[in-house]
Each structure stands twice: as C-alpha cells, then as structure tokens.
C-alpha positions in Angstrom: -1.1 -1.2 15.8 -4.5 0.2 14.7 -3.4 2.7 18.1 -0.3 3.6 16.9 -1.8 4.8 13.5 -4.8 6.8 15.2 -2.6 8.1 17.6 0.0 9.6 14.9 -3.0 10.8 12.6 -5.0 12.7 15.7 -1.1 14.5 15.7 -0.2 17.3 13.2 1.2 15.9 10.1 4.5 17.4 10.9 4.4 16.1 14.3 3.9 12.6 13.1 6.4 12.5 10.6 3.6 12.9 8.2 5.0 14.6 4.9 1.5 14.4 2.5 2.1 13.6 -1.1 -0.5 14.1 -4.4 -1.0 10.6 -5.7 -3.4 11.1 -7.8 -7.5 11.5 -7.7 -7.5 14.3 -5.5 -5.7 11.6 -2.7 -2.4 12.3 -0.9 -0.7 9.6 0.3 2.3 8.9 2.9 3.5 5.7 4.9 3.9 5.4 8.7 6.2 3.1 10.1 4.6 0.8 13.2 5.4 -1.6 15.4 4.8 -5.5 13.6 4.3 -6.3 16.8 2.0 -3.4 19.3 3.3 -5.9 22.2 7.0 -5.8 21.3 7.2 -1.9 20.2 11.1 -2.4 20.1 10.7 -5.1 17.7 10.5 -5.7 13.8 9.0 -2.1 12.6 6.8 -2.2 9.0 5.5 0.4 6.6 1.7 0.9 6.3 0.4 2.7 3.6 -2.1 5.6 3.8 -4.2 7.7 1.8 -5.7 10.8 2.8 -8.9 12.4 0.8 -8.6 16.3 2.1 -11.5 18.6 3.1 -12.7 20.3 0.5 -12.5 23.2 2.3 -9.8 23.8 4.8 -11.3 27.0 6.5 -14.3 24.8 7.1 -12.1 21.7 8.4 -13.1 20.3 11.9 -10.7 17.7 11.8 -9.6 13.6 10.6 -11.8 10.5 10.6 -9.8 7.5 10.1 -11.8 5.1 8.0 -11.6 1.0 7.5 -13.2 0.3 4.3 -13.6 -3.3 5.1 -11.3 -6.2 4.0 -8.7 -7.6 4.1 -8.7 -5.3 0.7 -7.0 -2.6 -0.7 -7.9 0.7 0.9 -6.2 3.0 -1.0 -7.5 1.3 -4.3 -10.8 1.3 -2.7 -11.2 4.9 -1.7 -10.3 5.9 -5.2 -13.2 4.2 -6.6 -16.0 5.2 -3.6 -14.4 8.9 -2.8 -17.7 10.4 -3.7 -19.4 8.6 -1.0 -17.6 10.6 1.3 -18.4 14.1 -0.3 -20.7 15.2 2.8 -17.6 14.4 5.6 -15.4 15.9 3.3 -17.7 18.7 3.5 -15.6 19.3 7.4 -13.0 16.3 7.9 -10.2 14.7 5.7 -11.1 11.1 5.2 -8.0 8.6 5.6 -7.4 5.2 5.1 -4.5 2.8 5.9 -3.3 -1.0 4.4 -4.3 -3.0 7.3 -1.6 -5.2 8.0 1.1 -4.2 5.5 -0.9 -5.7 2.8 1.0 -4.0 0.4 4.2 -5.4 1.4 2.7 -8.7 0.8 2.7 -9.8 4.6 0.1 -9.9 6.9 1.6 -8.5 10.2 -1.0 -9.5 12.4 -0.4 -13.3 11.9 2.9 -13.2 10.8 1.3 -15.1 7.3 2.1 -14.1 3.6 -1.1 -13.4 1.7 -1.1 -16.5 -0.7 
C-alpha cells in the first residue's frame, strides 16, 4: 500500500488524480484510493487520507517527501500541531502525510481489525 501512495505522490497531482484542497493551517488535503489489500490489487479498494504542507516557495521547490509521523496516530492532526518543525524542508519540498491504514475510516486495513 505504502507503494501505491509513494508511487501516486512522486506523479503530478493531476496525473494521480490528486485534486489539492485548503483545509485549513496552511495544509491542503485530498484522499487516494488504494488497494486494502497491495496483494489482491483487484480487491476491496479504501480511502486514505492525506495532507500536504506546500513549499513556501514554489520557484524554489525541488520536489515531495512523504513523511510518517509515527503512530498508529493521526497524521493529519499531527502535522497541524508540529508544521513548524518542518519550516527548513519546506524551505525546497512539500511535506505530506497520509492515515496509515484508513484510520480515519475506523478500520485498520492492514489487519483487517477495527480500532477498538
């Protein structure tokens, strides 16, 4: 999965499907939908969130670093609250973050588990 995300992000957004939305503190946000399964990519699909904190500067951009904040957490939530420990790398890349595992959906793809 984590392959299918990078691989879409390293893409340009229109490319990807990718159609960036302000949601608020400087963040834009979209969702990307993925395989539940990476070994059965023709099976059940789900919707990850992500969160993208631009460059500051897009003439000076050099490109996208795909970021796990730690967890199971979440991300978005995080990178609102710790966005200016990223103010040097947004200094040349957009900073994004995902939902590992469709946390916001309440589900845990990886396992198959609901978050209790």
């Amino acid at each position: 999965m984590k392959e299918t995300i990078i691989a879409a992000l390293l893409l340009p957004a229109a490319e990807a499907g990718l159609t960036w939305q302000d949601c608020g503190d400087g963040l834009r946000c979209d969702r990307i939908t993925v395989p539940a399964d990476w070994a059965a990519p023709g099976g059940e699909r789900i919707s990850l969130g992500l969160a993208r904190l631009p460059a500051r500067d897009p003439a000076t951009r050099k490109g996208t670093l795909v970021v796990n904040l730690g967890g199971p957490a979440p991300q978005i939530s995080i990178l609102r609250q710790v966005q200016a420990t990223f103010a040097d790398l947004t200094r040349w890349f957009d900073v994004v973050v995902f939902d590992p595992c469709g946390r916001r959906r309440g589900r845990r793809c990886c396992t198959g588990r609901t978050w209790s």
